[in-house]
C-alpha positions as CSV (number, residue, x, y, z in Angstrom):
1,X,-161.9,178.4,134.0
2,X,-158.5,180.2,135.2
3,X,-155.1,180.5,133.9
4,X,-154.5,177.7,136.2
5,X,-155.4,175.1,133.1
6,X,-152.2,177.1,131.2
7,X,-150.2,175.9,133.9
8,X,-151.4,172.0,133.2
9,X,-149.1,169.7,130.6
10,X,-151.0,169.0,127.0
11,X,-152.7,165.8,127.9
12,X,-154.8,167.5,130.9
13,X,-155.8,170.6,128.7
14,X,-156.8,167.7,126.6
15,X,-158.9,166.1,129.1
16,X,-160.6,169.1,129.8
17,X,-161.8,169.8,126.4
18,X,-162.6,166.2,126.4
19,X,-164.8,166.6,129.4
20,X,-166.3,169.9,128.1
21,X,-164.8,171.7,130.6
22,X,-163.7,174.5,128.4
23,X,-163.5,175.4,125.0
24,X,-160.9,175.2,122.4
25,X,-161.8,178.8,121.4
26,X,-161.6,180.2,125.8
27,X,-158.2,177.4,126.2
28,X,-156.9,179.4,123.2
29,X,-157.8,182.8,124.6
30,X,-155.8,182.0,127.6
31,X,-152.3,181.0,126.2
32,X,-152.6,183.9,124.0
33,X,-153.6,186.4,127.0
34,X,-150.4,184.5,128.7
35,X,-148.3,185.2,125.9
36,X,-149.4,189.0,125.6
37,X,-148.4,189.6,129.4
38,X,-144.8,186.9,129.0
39,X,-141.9,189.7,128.6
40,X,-139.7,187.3,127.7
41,X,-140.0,186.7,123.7
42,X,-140.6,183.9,122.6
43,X,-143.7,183.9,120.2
44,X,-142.7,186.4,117.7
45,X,-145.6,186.0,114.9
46,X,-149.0,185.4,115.8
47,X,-152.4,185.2,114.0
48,X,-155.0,185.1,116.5
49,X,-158.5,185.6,114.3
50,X,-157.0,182.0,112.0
51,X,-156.4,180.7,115.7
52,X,-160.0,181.5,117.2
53,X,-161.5,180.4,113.8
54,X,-159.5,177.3,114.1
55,X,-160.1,176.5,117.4
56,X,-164.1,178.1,117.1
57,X,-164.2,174.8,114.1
58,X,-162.7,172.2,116.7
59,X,-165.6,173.0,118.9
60,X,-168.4,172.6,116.5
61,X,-166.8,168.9,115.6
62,X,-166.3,168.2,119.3
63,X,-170.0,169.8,119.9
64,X,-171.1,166.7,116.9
65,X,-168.6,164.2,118.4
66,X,-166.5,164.7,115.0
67,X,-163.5,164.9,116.7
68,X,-160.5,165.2,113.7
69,X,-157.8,163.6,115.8
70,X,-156.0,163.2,119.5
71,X,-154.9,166.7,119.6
72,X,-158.4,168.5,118.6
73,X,-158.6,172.1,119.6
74,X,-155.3,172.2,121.2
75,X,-153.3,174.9,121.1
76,X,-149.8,174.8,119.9
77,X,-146.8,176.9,119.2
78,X,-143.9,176.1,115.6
79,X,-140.3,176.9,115.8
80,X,-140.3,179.6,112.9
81,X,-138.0,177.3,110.8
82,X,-141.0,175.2,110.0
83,X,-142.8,176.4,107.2
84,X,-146.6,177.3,108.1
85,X,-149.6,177.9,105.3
86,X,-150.6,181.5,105.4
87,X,-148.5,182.6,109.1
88,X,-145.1,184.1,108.4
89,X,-142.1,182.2,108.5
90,X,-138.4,183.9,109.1
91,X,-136.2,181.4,110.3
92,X,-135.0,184.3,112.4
93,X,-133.8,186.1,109.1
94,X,-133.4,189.0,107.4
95,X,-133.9,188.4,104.0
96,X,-137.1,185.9,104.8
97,X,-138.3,188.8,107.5
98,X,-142.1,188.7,104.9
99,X,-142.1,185.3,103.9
100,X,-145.7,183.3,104.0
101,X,-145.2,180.3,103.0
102,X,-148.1,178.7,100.6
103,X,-147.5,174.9,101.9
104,X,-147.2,173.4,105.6
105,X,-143.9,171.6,106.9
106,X,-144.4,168.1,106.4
107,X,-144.2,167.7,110.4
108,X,-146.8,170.9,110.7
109,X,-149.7,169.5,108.6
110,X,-149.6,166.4,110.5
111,X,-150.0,168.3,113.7
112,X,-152.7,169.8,111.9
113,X,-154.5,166.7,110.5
114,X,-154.2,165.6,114.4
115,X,-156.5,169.0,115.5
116,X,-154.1,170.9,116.6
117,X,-154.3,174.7,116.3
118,X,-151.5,176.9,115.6
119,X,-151.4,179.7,117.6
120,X,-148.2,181.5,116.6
121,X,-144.4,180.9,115.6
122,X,-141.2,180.6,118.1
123,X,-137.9,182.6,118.3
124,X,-134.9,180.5,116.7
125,X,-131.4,181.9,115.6
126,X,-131.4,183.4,111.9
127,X,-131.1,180.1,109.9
128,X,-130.9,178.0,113.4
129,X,-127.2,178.4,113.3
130,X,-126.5,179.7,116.9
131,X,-126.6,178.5,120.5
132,X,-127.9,181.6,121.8
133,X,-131.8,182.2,120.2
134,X,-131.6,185.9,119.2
135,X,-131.7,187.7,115.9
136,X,-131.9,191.1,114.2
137,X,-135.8,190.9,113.3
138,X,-137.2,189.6,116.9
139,X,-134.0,190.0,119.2
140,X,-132.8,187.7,122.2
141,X,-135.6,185.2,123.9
142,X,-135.1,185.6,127.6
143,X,-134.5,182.8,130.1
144,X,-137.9,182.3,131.7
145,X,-135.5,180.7,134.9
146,X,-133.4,183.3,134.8
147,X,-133.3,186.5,131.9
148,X,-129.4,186.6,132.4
149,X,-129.1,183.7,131.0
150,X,-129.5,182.1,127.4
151,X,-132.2,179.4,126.2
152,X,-129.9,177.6,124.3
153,X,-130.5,177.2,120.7
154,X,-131.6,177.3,118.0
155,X,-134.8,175.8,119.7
156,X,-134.8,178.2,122.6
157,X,-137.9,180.3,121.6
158,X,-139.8,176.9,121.7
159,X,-138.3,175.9,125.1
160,X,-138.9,178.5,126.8
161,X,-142.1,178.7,125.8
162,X,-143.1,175.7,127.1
163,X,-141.6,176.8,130.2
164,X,-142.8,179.7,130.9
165,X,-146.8,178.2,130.1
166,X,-147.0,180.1,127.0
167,X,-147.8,177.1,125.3
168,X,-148.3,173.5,126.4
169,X,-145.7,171.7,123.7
170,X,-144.0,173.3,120.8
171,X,-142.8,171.7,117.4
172,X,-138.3,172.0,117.2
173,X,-135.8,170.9,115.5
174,X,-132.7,169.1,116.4
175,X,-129.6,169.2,114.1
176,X,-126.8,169.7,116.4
177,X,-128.4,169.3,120.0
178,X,-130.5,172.3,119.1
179,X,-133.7,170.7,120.5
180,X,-132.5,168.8,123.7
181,X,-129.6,172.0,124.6
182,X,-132.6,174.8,125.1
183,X,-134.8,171.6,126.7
184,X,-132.1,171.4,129.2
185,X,-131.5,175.0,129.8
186,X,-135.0,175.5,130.1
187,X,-136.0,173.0,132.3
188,X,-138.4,171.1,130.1
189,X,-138.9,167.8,128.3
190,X,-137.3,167.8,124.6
191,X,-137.3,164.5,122.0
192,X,-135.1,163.9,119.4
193,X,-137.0,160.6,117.6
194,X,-135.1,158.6,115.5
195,X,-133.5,159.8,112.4
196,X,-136.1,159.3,109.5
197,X,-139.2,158.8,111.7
198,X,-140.4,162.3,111.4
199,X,-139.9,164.2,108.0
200,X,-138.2,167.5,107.9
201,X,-139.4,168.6,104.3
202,X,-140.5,172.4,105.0
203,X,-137.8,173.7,107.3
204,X,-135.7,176.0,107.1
205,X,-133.0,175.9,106.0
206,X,-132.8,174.3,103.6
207,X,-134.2,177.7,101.5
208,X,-138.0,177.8,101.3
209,X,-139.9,175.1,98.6
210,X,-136.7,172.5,99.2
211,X,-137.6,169.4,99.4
212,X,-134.5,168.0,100.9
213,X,-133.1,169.1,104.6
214,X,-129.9,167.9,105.6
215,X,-129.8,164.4,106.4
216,X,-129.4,164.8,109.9
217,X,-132.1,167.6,110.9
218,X,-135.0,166.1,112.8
219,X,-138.0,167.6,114.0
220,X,-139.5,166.6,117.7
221,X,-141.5,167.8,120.4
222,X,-141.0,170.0,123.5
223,X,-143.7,169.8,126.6
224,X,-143.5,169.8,130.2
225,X,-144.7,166.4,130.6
226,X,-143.5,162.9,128.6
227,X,-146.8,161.8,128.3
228,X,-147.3,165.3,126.4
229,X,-144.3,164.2,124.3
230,X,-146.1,160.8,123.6
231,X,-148.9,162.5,122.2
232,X,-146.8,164.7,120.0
233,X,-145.1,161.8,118.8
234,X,-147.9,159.6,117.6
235,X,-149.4,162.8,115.6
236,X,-146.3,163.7,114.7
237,X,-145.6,159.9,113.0
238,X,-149.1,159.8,111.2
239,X,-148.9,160.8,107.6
240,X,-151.5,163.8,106.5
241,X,-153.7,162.8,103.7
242,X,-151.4,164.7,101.5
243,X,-148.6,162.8,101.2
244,X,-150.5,159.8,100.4
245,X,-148.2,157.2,102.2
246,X,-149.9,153.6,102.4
247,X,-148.3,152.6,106.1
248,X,-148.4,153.7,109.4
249,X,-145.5,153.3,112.1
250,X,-146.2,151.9,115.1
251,X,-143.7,152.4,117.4
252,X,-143.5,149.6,120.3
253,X,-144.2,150.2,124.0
254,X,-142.0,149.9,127.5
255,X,-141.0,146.3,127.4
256,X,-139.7,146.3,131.1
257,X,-140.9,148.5,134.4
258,X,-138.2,150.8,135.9
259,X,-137.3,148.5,138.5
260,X,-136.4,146.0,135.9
261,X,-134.4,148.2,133.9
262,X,-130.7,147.6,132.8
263,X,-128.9,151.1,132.9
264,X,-125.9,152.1,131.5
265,X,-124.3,155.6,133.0
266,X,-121.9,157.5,130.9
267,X,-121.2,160.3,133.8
268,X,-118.4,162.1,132.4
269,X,-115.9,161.9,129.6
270,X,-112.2,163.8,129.4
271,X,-113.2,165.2,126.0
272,X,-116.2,167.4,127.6
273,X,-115.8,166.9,131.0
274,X,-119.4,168.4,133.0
275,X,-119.2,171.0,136.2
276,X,-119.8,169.5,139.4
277,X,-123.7,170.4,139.6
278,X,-124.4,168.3,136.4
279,X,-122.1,165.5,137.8
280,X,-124.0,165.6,141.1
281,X,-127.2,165.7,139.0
282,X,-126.4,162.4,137.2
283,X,-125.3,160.6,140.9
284,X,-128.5,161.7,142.2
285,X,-130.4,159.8,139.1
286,X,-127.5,156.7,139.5
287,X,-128.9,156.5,143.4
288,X,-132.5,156.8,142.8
289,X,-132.4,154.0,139.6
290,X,-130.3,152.0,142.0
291,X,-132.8,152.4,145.0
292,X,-136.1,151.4,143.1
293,X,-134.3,148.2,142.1
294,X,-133.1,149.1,139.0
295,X,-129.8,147.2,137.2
296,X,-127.6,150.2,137.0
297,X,-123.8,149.8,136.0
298,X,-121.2,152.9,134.6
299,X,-119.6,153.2,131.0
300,X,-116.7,154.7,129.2
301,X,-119.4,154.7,126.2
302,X,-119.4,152.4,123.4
303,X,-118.0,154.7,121.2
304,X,-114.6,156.9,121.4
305,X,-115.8,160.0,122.4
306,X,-113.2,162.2,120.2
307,X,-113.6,160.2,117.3
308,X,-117.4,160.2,117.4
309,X,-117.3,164.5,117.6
310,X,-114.8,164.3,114.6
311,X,-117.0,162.5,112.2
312,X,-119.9,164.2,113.4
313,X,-118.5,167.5,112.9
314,X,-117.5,166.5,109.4
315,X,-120.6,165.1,108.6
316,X,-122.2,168.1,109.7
317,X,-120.7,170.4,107.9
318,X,-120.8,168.6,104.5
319,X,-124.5,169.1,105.1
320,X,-124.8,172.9,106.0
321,X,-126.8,175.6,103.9
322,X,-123.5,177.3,102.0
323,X,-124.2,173.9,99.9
324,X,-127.3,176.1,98.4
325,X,-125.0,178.9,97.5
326,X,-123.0,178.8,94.7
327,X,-120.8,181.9,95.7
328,X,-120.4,180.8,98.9
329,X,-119.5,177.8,97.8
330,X,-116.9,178.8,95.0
331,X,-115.3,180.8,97.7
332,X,-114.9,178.4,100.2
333,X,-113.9,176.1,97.5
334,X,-111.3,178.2,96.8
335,X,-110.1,179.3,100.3
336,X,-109.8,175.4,100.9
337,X,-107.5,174.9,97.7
338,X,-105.2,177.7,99.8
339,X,-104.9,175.8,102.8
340,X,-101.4,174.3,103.6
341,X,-101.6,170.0,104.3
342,X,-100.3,170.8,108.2
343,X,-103.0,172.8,109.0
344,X,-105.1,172.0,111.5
345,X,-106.5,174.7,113.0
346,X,-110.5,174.6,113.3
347,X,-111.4,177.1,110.5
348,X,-109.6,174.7,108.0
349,X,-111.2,171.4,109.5
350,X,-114.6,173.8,108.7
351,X,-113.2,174.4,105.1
352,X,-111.8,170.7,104.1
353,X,-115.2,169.4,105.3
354,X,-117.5,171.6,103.6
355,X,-115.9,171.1,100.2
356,X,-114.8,167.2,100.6
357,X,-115.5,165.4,97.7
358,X,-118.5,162.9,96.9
359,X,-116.0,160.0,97.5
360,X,-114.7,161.3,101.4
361,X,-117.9,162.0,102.3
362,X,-119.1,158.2,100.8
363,X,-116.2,157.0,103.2
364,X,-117.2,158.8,106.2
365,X,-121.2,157.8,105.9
366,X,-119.6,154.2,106.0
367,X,-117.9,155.1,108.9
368,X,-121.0,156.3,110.3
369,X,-123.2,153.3,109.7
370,X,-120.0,150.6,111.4
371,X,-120.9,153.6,114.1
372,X,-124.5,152.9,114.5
373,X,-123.9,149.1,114.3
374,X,-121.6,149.3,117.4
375,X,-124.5,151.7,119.0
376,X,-126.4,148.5,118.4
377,X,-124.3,145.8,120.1
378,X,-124.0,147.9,122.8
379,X,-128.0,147.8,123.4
380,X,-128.7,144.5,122.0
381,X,-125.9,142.5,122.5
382,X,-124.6,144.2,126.1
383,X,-127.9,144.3,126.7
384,X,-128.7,148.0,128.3
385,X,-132.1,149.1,127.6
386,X,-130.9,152.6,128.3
387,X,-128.1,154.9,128.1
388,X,-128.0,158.0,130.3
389,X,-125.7,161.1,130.2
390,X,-125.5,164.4,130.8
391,X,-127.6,166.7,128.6
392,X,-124.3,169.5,128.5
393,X,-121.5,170.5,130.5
394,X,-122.8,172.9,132.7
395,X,-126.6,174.7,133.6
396,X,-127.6,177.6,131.2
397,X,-124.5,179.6,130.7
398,X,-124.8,183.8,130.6
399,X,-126.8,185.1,127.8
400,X,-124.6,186.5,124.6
401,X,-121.7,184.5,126.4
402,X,-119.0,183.3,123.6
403,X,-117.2,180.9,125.8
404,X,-117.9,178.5,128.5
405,X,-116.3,177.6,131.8
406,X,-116.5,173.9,133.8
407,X,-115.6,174.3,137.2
408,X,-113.3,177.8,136.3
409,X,-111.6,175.8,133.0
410,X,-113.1,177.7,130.2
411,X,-113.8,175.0,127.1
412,X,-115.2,175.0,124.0
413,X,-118.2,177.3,123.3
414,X,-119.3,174.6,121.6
415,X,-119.1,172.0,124.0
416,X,-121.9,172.9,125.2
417,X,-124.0,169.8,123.0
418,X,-120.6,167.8,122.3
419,X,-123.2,165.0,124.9
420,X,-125.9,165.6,122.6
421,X,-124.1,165.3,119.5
422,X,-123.1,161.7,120.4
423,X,-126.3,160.8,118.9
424,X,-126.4,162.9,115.8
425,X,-125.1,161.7,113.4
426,X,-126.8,158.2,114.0
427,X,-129.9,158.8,114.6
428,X,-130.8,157.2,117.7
429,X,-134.0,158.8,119.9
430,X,-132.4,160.6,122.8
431,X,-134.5,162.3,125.1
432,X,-133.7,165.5,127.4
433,X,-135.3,165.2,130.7
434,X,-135.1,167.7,133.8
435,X,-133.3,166.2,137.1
436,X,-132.5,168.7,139.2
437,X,-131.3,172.2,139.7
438,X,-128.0,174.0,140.3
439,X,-126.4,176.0,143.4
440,X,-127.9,179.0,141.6
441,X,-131.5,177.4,141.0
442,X,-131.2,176.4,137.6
443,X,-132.7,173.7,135.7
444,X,-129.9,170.7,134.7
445,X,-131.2,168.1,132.5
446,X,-130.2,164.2,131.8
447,X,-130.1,162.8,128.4
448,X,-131.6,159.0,128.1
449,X,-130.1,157.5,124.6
450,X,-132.5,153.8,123.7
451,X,-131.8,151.6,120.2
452,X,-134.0,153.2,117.3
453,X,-137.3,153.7,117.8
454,X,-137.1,152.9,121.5
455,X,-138.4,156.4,122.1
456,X,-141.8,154.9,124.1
457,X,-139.5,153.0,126.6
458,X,-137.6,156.1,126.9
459,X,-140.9,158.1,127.6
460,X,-142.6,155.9,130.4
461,X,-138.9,155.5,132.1
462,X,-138.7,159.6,132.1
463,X,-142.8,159.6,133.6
464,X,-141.3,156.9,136.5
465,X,-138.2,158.8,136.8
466,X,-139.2,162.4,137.2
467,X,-141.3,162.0,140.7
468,X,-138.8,160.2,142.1
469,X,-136.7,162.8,141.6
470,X,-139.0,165.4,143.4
471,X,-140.8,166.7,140.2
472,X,-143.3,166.0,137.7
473,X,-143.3,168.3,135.1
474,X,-141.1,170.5,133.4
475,X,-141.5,174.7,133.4
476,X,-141.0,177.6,135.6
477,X,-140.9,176.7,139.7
478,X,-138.9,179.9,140.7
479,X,-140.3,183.3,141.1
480,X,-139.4,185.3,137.2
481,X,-141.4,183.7,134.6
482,X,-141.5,186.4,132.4
């Protein structure tokens, strides 16, 4: 075999072990020669003799027609905020910089239980808290599209990754758009399943041996390929004998083929408005629904845009780590108690909503449920079977870059996932898809929002959508792949 099989999505490296075609110990050898040439950083801890020993053990039960589960012998890469038995785990920080954990994430040792083998950890922000994936133990991850420009984050180790072939599907995380932003900027397939679906005991933060996460953190794949994502999923939503749940979830299928589709397209909003690549990007995807039959219609969104953001963001940051520190937290507490009542700068929004009481933040999860009830009418009772929008404002902005500019109007850093955070805070599956490319060559994404646990319908619309729009799969097409 040649590197060429690297360059395949999961499912065929899977079909090739299948077919005895190669190894799970030779596939393994060749993302890990990949990743020694790759120059742009994105596995940062590896232990290949635990890799080729678990891989060498796939063969022997394939070799006996044992096979453990439907990803046996394949080899996959973890964001480094997931906890991983006996491989190091950071979270990109300092202070964790020789932390092994004892236990698996939740979401790792079902990947496990499913065959998988681990072949290293991805870069991610220290503590996920950034939009640019670089950190003072492993430094920036490049751009495999372009090194001047950032992954996104804090999932952009795991994206680019997947883009640049080191690995055929990663494990991230999604809080804040931090899955489906680095998906987008890297040109590659990112899920964020519905909230709940997948369990986020083992990642950090929270601090290592929590059992609680904040209650909107979500783990999902990344992959070049939705059927890869598919895969991921059902392994992903199968309990490992160790948590000794008595059900299973099975998620339903695509209920209606894309020419039968009734599409809803929120294009643009005042409150992030998108460049005029990314609103070209989401005409081309209007014209090409429109021509294959498809029901396609435009929205102002069934939710205020502004208002959504603002109880996202306080949500969010009722929910953030400094809730672990009692220092911190005393301080802030404090600092908040200074602030005057006509104050409304950002910094003491931040303040007011990390130390709201028990009885604000009861009021705003109410709020956010009459939220996800109106997210509901709007798919069952409007009846749209799909939402699309833009993944973020613009293509991947300058690496290190602070700020961020929409046709020359420089906005909000972070409006950069103010599209993705729509979906947040209610947990609906929203899935990052690659659509096209910018005047400069770089990957722009779409995001396709379904009613919970839609994320199968939203998976076989992305696998009719994508060679209609002139590609297949997600990863590297221009010349620098790192």
């Amino acid at each position: 075999m040649t590197t060429d099989l690297t360059h395949q999505p999961a499912h065929v490296q899977l079909q090739a072990l299948d077919r005895r075609e190669i190894s799970s110990r030779e596939l393994l050898d060749l993302h890990l020669a990949q990743i020694d040439a790759s120059q742009i950083n994105a596995v940062v801890t590896r232990d290949d003799s635990t890799a080729r020993a678990v891989a060498h053990a796939a063969d022997e039960r394939r070799a006996r027609n044992e096979s453990t589960g439907i990803l046996d012998g394949l080899p996959l890469t973890i964001k480094d905020s997931f906890e991983t038995a006996g491989l190091r785990t950071t979270s990109g920080a300092e202070d964790l910089a020789d932390h092994v954990p004892a236990h698996d994430a939740d979401a790792v040792a079902r990947l496990r239980h499913q065959g998988a083998v681990i072949m290293g950890k991805t870069n991610t922000p220290a503590y996920c808290q950034d939009l640019h994936t670089d950190n003072v133990l492993f430094g920036p991850t490049l751009n495999p599209h372009d090194p001047k420009r950032t992954t996104g984050g804090s999932s952009g180790g795991p994206a680019a990754a997947v883009a640049a072939r080191l690995t055929p599907a990663d494990l991230g995380s999604d809080l804040a758009g931090s899955l489906r932003l680095p998906a987008h900027y890297c040109g590659v397939y990112g899920l964020r399943p519905t909230q709940g679906l997948i369990p986020a005991r083992g990642h950090v933060p929270r601090p290592p041996g929590w059992i609680t996460s904040s209650d909107m953190v979500t783990p999902g794949p990344l992959a070049r390929h939705p059927r890869d994502l598919d895969l991921l999923l059902a392994a992903l939503t199968t309990p490992s004998p160790d948590e000794n749940n008595p059900w299973s979830v099975t998620l339903p299928t695509a209920q209606r083929p894309i020419s039968q589709l009734r599409v809803a397209v929120w294009a643009d909003d005042a409150s992030c408005p998108v460049d005029r690549n990314t609103a070209d990007a989401l005409a081309t995807v209007e014209r090409t629904l429109t021509s294959v039959g498809a029901s396609v219609r435009h929205t102002t969104g069934p939710v205020g845009f502004a208002d959504s953001l603002r109880l996202f963001e306080q949500l969010l940051y009722a929910t953030t780590t400094a809730a672990t520190d009692d220092d911190a937290g005393a301080a802030e507490l404090a600092a908040a108690r200074d602030l005057h009542t006509d104050d409304a700068s950002p910094r003491a929004a931040f303040l007011r909503h990390r130390t709201q009481t028990h009885r604000v933040w009861l009021r705003a999860n109410e709020e956010r449920l009459r939220l996800r009830q109106t997210w509901h009418r709007f798919f069952a009772d409007a009846q749209h079977d799909v939402l699309i929008t833009p993944a973020a404002p613009t293509a991947a902005i300058p690496a290190g870059s602070r700020s961020l500019m929409v046709d020359g109007v420089e906005r909000s850093f972070f409006d950069q996932t103010c599209w993705a955070n729509l979906t947040s805070h209610v947990g609906l599956p929203s899935l990052v898809m690659p659509a096209a490319r910018s005047a400069d060559g770089l990957p722009i994404g779409v995001q396709l929002v379904g009613p919970s646990y839609s994320e199968r319908s939203l998976l076989v619309m992305a696998e009719h959508l994508a060679p209609l729009l002139g590609g297949t799969a997600g990863g590297v097409i221009g010349s620098w792949s790192g």
